[in-house]
Each structure stands twice: as structure tokens, then as C-alpha cells.
C-alpha positions in Angstrom: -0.3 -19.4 15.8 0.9 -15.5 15.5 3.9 -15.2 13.3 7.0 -13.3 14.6 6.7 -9.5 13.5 8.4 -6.7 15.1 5.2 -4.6 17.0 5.2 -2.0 19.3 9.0 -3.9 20.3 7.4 -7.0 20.4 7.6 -9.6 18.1 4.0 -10.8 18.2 0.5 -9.8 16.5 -2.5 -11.3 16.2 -2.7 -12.3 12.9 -3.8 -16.5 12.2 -2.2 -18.9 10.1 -5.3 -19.8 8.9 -6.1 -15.9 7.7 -2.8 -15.7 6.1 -3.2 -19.3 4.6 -6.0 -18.7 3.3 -5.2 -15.6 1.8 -2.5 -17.5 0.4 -4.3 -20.0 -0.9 -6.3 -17.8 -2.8 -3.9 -16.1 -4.2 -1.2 -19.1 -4.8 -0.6 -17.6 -8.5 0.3 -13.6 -7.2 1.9 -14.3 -3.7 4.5 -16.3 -1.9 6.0 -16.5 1.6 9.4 -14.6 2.1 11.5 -13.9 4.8 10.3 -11.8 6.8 12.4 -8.4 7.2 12.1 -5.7 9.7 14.3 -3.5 8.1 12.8 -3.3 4.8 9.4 -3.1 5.8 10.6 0.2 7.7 12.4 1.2 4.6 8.9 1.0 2.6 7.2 3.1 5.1 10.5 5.4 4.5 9.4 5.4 0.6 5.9 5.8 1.2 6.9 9.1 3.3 8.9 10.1 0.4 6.1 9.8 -1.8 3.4 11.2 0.3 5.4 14.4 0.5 6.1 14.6 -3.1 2.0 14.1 -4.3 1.5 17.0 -1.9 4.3 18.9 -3.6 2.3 18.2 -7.0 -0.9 18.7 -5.8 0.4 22.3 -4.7 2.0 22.7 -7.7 -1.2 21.8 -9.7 0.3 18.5 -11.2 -2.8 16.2 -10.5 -1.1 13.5 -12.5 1.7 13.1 -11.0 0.3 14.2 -7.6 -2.2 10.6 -8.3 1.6 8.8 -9.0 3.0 9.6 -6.3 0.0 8.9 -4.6 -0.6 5.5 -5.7 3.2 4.9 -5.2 2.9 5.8 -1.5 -0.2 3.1 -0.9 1.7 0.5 -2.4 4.6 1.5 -0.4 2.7 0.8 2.7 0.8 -2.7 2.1 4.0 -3.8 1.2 5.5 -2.8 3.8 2.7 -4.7 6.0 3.0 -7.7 3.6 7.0 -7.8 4.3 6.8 -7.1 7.9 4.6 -10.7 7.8 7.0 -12.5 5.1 5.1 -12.3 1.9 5.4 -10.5 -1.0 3.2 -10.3 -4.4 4.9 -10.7 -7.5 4.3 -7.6 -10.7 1.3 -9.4 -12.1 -1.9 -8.3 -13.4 -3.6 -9.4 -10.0 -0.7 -8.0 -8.2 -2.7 -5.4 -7.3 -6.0 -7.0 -6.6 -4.2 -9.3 -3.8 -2.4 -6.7 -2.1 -5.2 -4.8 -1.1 -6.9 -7.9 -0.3 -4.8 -8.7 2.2 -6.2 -9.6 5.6 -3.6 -7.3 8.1 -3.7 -4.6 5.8 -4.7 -1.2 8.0 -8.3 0.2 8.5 -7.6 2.7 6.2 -6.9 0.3 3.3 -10.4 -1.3 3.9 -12.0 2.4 4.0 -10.9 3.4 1.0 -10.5 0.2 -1.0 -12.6 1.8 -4.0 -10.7 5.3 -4.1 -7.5 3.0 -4.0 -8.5 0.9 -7.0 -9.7 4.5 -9.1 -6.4 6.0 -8.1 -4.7 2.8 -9.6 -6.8 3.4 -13.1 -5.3 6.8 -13.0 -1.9 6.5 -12.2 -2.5 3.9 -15.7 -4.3 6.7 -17.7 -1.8 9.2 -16.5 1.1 7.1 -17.0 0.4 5.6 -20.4 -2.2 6.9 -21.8 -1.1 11.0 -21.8 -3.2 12.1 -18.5 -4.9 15.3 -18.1 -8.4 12.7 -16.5 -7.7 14.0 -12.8 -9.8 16.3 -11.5 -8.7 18.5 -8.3 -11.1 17.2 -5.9 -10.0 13.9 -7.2 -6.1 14.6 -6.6 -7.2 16.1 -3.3 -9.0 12.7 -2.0 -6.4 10.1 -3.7 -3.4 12.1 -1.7 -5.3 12.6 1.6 -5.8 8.3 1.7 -2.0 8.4 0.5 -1.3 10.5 3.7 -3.9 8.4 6.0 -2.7 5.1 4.7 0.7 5.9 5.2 0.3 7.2 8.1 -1.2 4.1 9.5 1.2 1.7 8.7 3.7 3.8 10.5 2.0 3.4 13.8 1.1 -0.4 12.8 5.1 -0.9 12.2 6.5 0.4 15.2 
């Protein structure tokens, strides 16, 4: 069974019930079927733009903590823009996170850099919370080019 999903102007991808059940399944405490929404699934891409461009501003500008923000922001953007283009949606829990990017129709470049995704998470907390000033250049530099590669993935997955 496919569900209905707005794809390249068809309403049709190839993702199972039983992948998405299962996922489900395992994460029945985190996640729940919604409605799924076409518009605000291209308004999260929108965001994820937004914040793409505004870790490169901070990265330019030498802000490597805010550049990692805005980074992080902009991954989350996407997978929830993939997870509401299918109907589901994670709630703000501690394994929020973990069963987002678990998610089976997440893009390639989720998969790719699942580890950078999950440090960049531990510094947006550091740098958030905890005062910042941990990020290194060359660590900015990688968690804002998967920003820009994730993001720019779910674009071409969403239209």
C-alpha cells in the first residue's frame, strides 16, 4: 500500500505500510499519525531554506555557534518536512530526536551523515545551554555543508 503524498505532481511514492508501521511501532511513545499536509511540508522546506542561509551568514561571520543552530534547525526542518508530507509527526521528547532521523523515507543524505547529525545536535545543546565556544571551524564548516545537502534534498524529494 503507498500512501498518498504529493511527488513530482503525483500523489504516490513507494513507501510500505509495513516500513512506516513498523517504524511506528517502534516508536509508539515519540510519534503518531497526522494528517498529512502538502502545504506545510513545503513550508518546512521554506524554513529549512531560511535557516540554511542564515548558518552560512554565521559561519561567514565567524559565529560557529550559532552557525551549528541554525544548522541543526535546518535538518530538523527537512525530516519534518518528509515526516509531514507522509502524516506523522514526533512529539518534543527526549527520543524526539532519535526517531526522526530514524525514519525509513528520510533522504540519502540523512543516512550519510546520521553521526555528524547527532554531534551537531550535542552542540546546538552545548551552545545553547551550556555557554558554547566547543565548535571548531572545520566543525561549523561540515555541520552547515549537511545542513545545505540535506535541505537541499528534501526539496527535490518534495516536489
Amino acid at each position: 500500500m503507498s500512501y498518498p503524498v504529493p511527488s513530482c505532481g503525483s500523489w504516490e511514492i513507494d513507501l510500505s505500510s509495513n516500513e512506516v508501521d513498523s517504524w511506528l511501532s517502534r516508536w509508539h511513545d515519540v510519534a503518531t499519525r497526522v494528517r498529512a499536509n502538502e502545504a506545510l511540508a513545503r513550508d518546512l522546506v521554506k524554513a529549512a531554506r531560511v535557516n540554511v542561509r542564515r548558518a552560512q551568514r554565521a559561519l561567514k561571520d565567524g559565529d560557529l555557534d550559532a552557525a551549528v543552530i541554525w544548522a541543526e534547525a535546518a535538518v530538523l526542518n527537512g525530516a519534518d518536512a518528509v515526516m509531514q508530507r507522509d502524516g506523522v509527526r514526533v512529539r518534543g521528547t527526549e527520543r524526539a530526536h532519535e526517531a526522526r532521523f530514524n525514519y525509513p523515507s528520510l533522504p540519502e543524505a540523512f543516512k550519510r551523515n546520521s553521526r555528524l547529525i547527532h554531534r551537531a545536535r550535542g552542540l546546538r545543546n552545548i551552545a545553547m545551554y551550556e555557554g558554547g565556544g566547543r565548535v571548531s571551524a572545520r566543525e561549523a564548516q561540515a555541520i552547515v555543508v549537511v545542513c545545505e545537502q540535506t535541505t537541499r534534498e528534501v526539496a527535490v524529494l518534495l516536489h
